[in-house]
N, C-alpha and C positions, 0 to 999 in steps of 0.2 A: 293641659293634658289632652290628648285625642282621645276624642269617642269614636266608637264603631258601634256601626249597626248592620244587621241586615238585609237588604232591601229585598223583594220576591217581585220580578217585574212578569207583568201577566197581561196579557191582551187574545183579539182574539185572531184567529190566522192571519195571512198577510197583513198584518195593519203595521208594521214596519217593527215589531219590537225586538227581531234579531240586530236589525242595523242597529237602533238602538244600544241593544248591549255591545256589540264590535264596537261602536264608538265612545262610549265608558270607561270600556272595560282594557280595549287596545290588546296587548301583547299577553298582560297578565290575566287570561282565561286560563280552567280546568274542565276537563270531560273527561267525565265518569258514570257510572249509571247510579238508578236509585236503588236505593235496598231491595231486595226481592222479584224486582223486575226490570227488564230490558228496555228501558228508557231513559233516553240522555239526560244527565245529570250536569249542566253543564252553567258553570259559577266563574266569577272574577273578582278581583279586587279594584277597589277605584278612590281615590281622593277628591272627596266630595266638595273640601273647603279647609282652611287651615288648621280645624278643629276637630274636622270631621272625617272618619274613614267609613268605605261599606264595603259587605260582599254582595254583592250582585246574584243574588240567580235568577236564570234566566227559566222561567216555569213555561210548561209548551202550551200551544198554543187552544187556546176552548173558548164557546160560545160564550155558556153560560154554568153555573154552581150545579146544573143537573147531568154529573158525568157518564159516558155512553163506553168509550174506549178505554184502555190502559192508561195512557198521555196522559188523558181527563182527568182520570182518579189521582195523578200522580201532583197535576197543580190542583184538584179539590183538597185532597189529606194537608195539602202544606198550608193552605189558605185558612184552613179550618182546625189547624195547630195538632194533627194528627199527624205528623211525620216524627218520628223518632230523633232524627238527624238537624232539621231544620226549622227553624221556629223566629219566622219574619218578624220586625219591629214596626216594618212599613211597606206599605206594596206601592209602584211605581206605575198606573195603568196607561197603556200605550192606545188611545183611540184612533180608529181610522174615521178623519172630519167627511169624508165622501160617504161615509154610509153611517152616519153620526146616530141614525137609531137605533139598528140593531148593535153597537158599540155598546148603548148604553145601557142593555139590558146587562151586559153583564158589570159592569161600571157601577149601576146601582144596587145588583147582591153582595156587590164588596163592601162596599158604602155604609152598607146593613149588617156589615159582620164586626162592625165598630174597629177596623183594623186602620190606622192614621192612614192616607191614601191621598196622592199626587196624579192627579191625571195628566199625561201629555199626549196632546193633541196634532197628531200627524197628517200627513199629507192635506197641510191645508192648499197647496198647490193645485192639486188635483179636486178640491171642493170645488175651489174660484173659478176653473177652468168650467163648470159644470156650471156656474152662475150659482153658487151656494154662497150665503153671506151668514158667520156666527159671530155672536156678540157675546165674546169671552168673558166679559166681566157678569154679563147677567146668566151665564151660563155658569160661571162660579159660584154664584150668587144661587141659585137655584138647586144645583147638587150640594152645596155647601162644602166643599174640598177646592183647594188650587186646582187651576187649568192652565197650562202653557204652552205656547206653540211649539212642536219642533219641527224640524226636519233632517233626520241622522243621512241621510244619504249626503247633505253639503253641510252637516257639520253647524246648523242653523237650529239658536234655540238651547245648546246644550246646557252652556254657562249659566242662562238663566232657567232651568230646568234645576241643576246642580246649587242655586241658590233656594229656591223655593225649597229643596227636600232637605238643606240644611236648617231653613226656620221650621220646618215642619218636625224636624227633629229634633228642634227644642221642645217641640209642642206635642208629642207623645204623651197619651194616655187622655185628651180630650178628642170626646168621639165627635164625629159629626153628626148633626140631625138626622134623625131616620129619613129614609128615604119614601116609604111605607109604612101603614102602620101593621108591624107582622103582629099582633096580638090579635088583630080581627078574624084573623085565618083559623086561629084555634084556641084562644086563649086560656082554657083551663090546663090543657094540656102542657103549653108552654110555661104556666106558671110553675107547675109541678115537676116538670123539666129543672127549672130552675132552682126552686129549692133543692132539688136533689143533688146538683152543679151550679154552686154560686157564683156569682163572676160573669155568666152569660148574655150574652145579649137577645134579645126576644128572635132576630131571625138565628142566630147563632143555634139556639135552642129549639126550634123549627129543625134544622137539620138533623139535629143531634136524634129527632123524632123519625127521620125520614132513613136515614144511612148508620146510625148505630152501631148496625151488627159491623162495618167496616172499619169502626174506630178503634183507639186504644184503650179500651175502657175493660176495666175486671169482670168478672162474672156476675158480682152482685151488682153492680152497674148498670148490667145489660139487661141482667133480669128488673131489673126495677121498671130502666122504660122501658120496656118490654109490655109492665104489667099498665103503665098512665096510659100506652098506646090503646090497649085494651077495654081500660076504664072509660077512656075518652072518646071508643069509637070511634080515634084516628086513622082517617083515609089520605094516603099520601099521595096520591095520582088526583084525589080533589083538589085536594089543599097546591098540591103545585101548581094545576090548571089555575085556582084561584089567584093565585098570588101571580102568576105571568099575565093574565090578566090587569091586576090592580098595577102591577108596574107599566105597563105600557101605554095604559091612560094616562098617569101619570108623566110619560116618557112624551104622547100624544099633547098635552096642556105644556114641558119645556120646552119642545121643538115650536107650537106655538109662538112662545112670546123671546125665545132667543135667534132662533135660524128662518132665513130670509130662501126659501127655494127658488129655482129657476121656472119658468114655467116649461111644462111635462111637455107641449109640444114645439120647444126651440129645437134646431137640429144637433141630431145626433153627435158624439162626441166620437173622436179618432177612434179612440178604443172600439166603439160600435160599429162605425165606417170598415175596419179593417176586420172585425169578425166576422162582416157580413160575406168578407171574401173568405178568410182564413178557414171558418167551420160553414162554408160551404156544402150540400149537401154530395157534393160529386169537388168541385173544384178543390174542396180544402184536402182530401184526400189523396190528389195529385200533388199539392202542396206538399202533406207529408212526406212523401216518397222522395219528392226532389229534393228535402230538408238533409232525408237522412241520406241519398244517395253520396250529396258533397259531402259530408260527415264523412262519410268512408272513403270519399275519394281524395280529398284533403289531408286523412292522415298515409296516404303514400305520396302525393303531389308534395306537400310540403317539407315531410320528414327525411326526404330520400336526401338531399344532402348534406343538413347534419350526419345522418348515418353513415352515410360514402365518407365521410370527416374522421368520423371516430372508428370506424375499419382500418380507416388507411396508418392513421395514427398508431393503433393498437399494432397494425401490423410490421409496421416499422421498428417500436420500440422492440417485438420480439426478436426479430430479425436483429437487430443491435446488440442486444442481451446476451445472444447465442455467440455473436463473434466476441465479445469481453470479457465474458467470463469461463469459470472454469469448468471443464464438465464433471460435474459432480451431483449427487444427488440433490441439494440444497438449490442448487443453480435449474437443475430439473424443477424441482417445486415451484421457483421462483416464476419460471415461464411459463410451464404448460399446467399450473395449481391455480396462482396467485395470478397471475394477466392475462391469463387464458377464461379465467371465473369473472376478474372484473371486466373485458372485454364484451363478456356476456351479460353482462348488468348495465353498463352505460350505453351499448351501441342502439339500444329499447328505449332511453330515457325522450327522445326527441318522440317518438308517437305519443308514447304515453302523457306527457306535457299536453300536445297539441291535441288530443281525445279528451281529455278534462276540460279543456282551455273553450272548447265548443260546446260539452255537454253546458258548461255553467254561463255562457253565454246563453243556451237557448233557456236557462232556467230564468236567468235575469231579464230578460224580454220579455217573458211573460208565457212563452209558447209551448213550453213543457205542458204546463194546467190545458190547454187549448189540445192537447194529445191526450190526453186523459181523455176529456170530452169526445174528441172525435170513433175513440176506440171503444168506446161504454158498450154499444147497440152488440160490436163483435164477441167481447168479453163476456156478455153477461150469455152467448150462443154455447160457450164451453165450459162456464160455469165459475168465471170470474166476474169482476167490475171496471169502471173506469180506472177504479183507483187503483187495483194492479197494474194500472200501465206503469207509473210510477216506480214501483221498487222492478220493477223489469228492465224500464228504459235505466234504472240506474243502475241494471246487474252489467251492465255494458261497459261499468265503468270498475263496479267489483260487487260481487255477492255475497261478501260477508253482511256492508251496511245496509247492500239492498232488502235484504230480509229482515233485517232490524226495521227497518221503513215500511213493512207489511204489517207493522202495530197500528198501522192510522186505517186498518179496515175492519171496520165493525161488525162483517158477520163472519162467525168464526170457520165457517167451511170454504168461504174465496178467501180466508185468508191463507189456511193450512195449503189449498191448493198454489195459491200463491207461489209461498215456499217450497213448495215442492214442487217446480218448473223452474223458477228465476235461475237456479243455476245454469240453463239451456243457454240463457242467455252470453253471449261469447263478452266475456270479461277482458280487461287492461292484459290479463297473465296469459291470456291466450292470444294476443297479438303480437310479441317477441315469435312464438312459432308458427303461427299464421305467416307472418313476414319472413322468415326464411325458409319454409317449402315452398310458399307460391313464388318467390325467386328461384327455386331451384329449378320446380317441374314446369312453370308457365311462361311464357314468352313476353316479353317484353313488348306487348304492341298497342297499336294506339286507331282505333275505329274514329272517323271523322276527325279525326286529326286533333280530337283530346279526350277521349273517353278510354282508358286503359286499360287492358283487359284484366291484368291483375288487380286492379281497386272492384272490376265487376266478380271476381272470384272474390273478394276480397269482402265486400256489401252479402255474396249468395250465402258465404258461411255465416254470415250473421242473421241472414230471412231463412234459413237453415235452423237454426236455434230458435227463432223467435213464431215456425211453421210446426215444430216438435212439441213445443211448450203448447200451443194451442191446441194440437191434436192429442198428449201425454193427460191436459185439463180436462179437455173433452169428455176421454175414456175412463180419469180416474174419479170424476162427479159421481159415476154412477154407481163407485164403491168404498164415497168417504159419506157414513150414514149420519150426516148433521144436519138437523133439518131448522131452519130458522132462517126468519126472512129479512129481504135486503135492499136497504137502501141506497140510492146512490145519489149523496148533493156536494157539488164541489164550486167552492167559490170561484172565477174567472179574474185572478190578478190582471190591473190596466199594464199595457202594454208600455213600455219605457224603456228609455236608451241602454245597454249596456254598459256597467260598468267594470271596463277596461282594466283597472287598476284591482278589481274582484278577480278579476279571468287570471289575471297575472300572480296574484298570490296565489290561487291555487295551484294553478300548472305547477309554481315550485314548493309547495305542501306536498303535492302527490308525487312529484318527481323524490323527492326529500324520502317519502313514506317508501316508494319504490327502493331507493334504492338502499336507506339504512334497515330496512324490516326485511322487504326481500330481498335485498341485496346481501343479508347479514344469512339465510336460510342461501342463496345461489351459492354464497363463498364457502359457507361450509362445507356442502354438498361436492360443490368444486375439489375442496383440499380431500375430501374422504375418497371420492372419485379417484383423484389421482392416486392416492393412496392401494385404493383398491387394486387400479390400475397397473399398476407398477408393481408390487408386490405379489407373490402366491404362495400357494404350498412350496415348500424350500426342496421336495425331491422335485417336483413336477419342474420347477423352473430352472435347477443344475442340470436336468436333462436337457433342456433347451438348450441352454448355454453351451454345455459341453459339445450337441451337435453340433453347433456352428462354430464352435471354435474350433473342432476340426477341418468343417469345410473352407473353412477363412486360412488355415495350414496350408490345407490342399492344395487352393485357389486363390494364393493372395491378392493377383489383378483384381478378381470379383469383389474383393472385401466390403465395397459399397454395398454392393446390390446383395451381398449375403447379410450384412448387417440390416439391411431394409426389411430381409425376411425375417430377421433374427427378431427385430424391433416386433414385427405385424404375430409371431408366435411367441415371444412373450406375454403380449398382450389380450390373446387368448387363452393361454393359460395362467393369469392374474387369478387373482378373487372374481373382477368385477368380468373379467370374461367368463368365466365356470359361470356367474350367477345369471350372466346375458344369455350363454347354452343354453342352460337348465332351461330357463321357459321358451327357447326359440323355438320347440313342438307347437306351443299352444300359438304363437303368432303370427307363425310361418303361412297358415294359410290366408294372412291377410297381406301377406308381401312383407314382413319385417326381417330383419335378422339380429342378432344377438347385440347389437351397440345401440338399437333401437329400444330393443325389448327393456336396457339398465334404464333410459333413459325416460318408457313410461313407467317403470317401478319407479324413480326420483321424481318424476313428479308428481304424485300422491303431496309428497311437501306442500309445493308450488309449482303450477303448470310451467311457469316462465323457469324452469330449473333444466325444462328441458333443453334447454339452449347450453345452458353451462354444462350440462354433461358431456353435452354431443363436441364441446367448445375443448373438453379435459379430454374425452376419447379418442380424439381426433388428432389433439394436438402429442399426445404420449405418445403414438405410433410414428411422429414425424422422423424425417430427417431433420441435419442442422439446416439443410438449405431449404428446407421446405417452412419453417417455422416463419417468416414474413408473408406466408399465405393467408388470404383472410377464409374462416369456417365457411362462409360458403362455397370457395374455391377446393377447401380438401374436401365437404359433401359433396361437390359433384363427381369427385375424381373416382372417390369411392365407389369399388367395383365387387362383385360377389365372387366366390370361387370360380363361377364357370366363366368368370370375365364381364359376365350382364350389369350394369350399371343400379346400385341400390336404390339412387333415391330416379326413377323412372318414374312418369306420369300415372300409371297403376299404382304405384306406391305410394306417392304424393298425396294424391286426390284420397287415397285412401286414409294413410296416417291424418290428413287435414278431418275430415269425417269423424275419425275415433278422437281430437282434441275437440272438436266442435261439441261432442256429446256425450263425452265420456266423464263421470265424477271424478275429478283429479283435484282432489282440493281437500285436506284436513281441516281446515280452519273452516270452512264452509259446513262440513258435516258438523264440526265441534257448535256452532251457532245452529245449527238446526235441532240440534239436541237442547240447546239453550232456550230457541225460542217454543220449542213443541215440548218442552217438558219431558219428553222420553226419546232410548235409543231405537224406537220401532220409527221411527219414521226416516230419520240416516240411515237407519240400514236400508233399508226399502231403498233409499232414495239410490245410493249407492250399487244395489243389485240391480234395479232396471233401468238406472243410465250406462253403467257398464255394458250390462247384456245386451242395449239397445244400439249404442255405439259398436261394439266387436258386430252383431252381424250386419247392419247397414257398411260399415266399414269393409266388410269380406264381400259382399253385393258390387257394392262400388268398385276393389281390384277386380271380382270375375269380368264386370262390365268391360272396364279400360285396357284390361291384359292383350 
């Protein structure tokens, strides 16, 4: 019969324990959150051996048992049997061998909580490279729990890792050696602890003294140690200081008689060599710029011919459609509902791939954390930190999870501020309509014979968002009243190759994500659209019809070109035209007109919707011979009443301005409400990116008009 267990794999940042679980756990992962709060919950299954099964969770990542953030508390409560849901047999500790002491400060409070406990020992590559030499066996020998090498990035190590935590789970419920003796820290206290809670372990019952009020414990529970704390004149900021103390002497007498160091003045290691340039105090800077400039320039240089692919394609099949079948309404939905919606969903998929494909490239290299750093000295000017760069640089890619990723900053007022800017930052859904204004209004040209002008429009909307967020910080420090102070320490992951085969699965996760989540919101929008479109009040549109179908009496030569008008006064008198009218007052002074105006009310859904509006509006007014056109061919044709051309360089530059900064996004305000506990701050956030985009956006057409 198979056993299952649990296993809680825990370590501390980078020390590899995600790869780790990817290679465990493979295909059969879940991500979810934790109960109560907004951090990844995220578990697998795996077959440990032919007897043995486990769930895997993967707990985030922390120093040590003394929790500062949300994350923190989230792997303390599991560790310390305080999770409602979760209740590990065994924990899996992932060490990084390169920085093998501070690993084991937190290695040894597990060790202490009498939890059966597997160490695996990573990046021994990166030790040896450093002239580090450990002596696994006497380093076994010394913590008193297995140690095993791995390496999950080549897949090195696993098998016998997965051997070890199958004898170790026969051997459940014998503790290992204290690692310290915690009864010296406090011992009345903890024995009293203990009788009250049998079963404990002396440090187990130490925390139970420190963090209490956090646990699941009853009322008479709490009052009790409430009152030993009291009797005992328990100081818990002693007692901690004490006890990180006693462990790191400790920690000091292992590294002794197990690890062989290099000595401190051999020369520096690549990683060092290339910081020296990278965080430069002027050069790394330029560095930056030129990172993110091919970033932007890349996703037009590369994507443009997939894209010119799936135009040409889309626009063929309509064209075919229209000569085959019948003209009937169904035939209508089919083209200008159904391939008109998907046309606007796939022809986006080639950037979107090749945006992710780079972001996690630069994260896998290591240079992401090195943008943090460089940005600290700027941030901390408007009332962020380094570590905002992070969920910023990743609102680039979407701001739902980059706000979720604003949980890794620990004072609570750069963080609120955080969230409340990252959406400036120009996300995946705002690059579908980035890419088809700056085709429409900007010229195709090329300075020095490869610098594009539209990738430099293309880069300005994004230092546009990422110039607003800084200034929006700035001004709003001086009226989020949180006063409490801030640190900023961020570990520097070594610099390492790319992996390729990483880049590659996500591109097609987010293409995936793109297109059945928002593709499943464009389609709909699409078929309602046409719907709208096509349909209206039943007097308003037998008036239509009846005009023209006398003019077409009158004039049967003209028939075409009366049906052409018939089609374009239909169309305004639809639903979705009455609804495009009604607000063309309020956007008229920014150069819009009524097919614009439907099209920023649909994307409040999702920005990238406004593609498939304009994709459905566009295409219901067509002719039959007009339907092998591609959209951006009918937006430039599109003309206004007086004959003036709609989407003009006034217009462009402008509509580009109100996507750049305007809150279009439900799903972003629904997680801002999520993570700020209340609707006061989506709204807020809502009322002055709107207001802030309409009149920068009306500034900008006065300008270019």
């Amino acid at each position: 019969m198979t056993k299952h267990i649990n296993i809680a794999l825990v370590g501390n940042p980078n020390s590899g324990k995600s790869s780790l679980f990817n290679v465990l756990t493979g295909l059969n992962q879940q991500v979810g959150n934790f109960p109560g709060v907004t951090v990844d919950k995220k578990t697998g299954k795996c077959a440990i051996g032919e007897n043995l099964s486990a769930t895997i969770i993967d707990l985030p990542g922390t120093y040590s048992l003394y929790p500062k953030r949300a994350d923190e508390w989230v792997a303390y409560k599991v560790l310390l049997q305080q999770d409602s849901d979760i209740k590990p047999d065994m924990v899996v500790l992932v060490a990084d061998a390169s920085n093998l002491k501070r690993n084991l400060l937190f290695c040894s409070q597990i060790i202490d909580l009498k939890i059966p406990v597997v160490v695996a020992l990573s990046m021994m590559d990166l030790a040896n490279s450093k002239g580090t030499q450990i002596d696994i066996n006497g380093l076994e020998r010394e913590l008193g729990v297995p140690v095993v090498m791995i390496n999950p990035r080549k897949n090195k190590g696993v098998p016998q890792l997965k051997k070890i935590i199958e004898q170790t789970a026969l051997n459940i419920g014998v503790p290992a050696k204290d690692f310290i003796n915690s009864y010296a820290l406090a011992e009345d206290a903890i024995d009293d602890v203990k009788k009250l809670v049998p079963g404990l372990s002396a440090y187990t019952a130490l925390h139970y003294l420190i963090n209490h009020e956090n646990f699941i414990l009853d009322t008479a529970l709490q009052n009790s140690i409430e009152a030993v704390e009291e009797k005992n004149k328990f100081n818990p900021t002693k007692t901690q200081a004490e006890e990180i103390m006693q462990r790191y002497g400790r920690i000091k007498h292992i590294m002794q008689q197990t690890v062989v160091e290099a000595d401190p003045l051999k020369k520096a290691l690549l990683t060092e060599k290339l910081d020296d340039i990278f965080l430069h105090k002027r050069l790394g800077y330029l560095i930056l710029i030129v990172v993110l400039f091919l970033l932007f320039q890349s996703v037009f240089w590369i994507a443009q011919y997939p894209m010119d692919a799936i135009e040409w394609i889309f626009g063929k099949l309509s064209g075919f459609l229209t000569t085959v079948l019948p003209q009937v309404w169904w035939s209508d939905l089919l083209i200008n509902g159904v391939v008109a919606g998907l046309s606007g969903i796939l022809v986006f998929v080639p950037q979107i791939m090749i945006l992710f494909a780079l972001i996690t490239l630069l994260e896998d290299t290591g240079y992401m954390a090195r943008i943090s750093f460089l940005t600290d000295k700027l941030m901390r000017k408007v009332g962020l930190n380094g570590k905002s760069v992070m969920p910023m640089i990743s609102g680039f890619a979407c701001a739902v999870p980059a706000i979720m990723s604003a949980r890794n900053i620990e004072n609570r007022k750069e963080r609120l501020l955080t969230i409340m800017v990252t959406p400036f930052m120009s996300c995946s859904a705002r690059l579908p309509v980035y890419t088809i204004l700056i085709a429409l209004v900007i010229p195709s040209k090329l300075y020095f014979g490869f610098l594009s002008l539209q990738g430099l429009v293309m880069m300005g909307l994004y230092l546009l968002g990422v110039v607003m967020a800084l200034i929006v910080s700035y001004i709003m420090k001086f009226f989020i009243n949180i006063k409490e102070k801030s640190f900023f320490i961020l570990e520097l992951p070594v610099y390492r190759a790319p992996r390729w085969k990483n880049a590659l699965t996500t591109m097609i996760e987010k293409a995936k994500i793109f297109v059945f989540d928002a593709g499943k919101i464009i389609m709909v929008i699409s078929l309602l659209l046409w719907t709208l479109s096509t349909y209206g009040p039943k007097e308003r549109m037998a008036k239509v019809t009846a005009k023209y179908d006398r003019m077409v009496v009158s004039d049967p030569q003209k028939a075409d070109e009366i049906n052409k008008h018939r089609k374009t006064e239909l169309l305004q008198n639809s639903f979705a035209g009455i609804l495009g009218k009604s607000i063309e007052p309020s956007i008229r002074p920014l150069g819009y007109d009524w097919k614009i105006g439907i099209a920023i009310i649909t994307s409040f859904a999702a920005r990238e919707v406004f593609v498939g509006t304009m994709a459905t509006l566009y295409s219901v007014g067509d002719n039959a011979d007009e339907n092998n056109s591609t959209l951006r061919q009918k937006m430039q044709a599109a003309v206004r009443a007086d004959g003036t051309k709609v989407y003009d360089l006034a217009t462009g530059l402008s509509l580009l301005v109100f996507y750049a900064l305007a809150m279009q996004c439900m799903s972003t305000l629904a997680v801002v409400k999520r993570e700020t506990r209340s609707w006061k701050w989506p709204a807020i956030q809502l009322v002055y990116m709107t207001g802030l985009a309409y009149l920068l956006s009306w500034l900008v057409y006065i300008i270019f008009k």
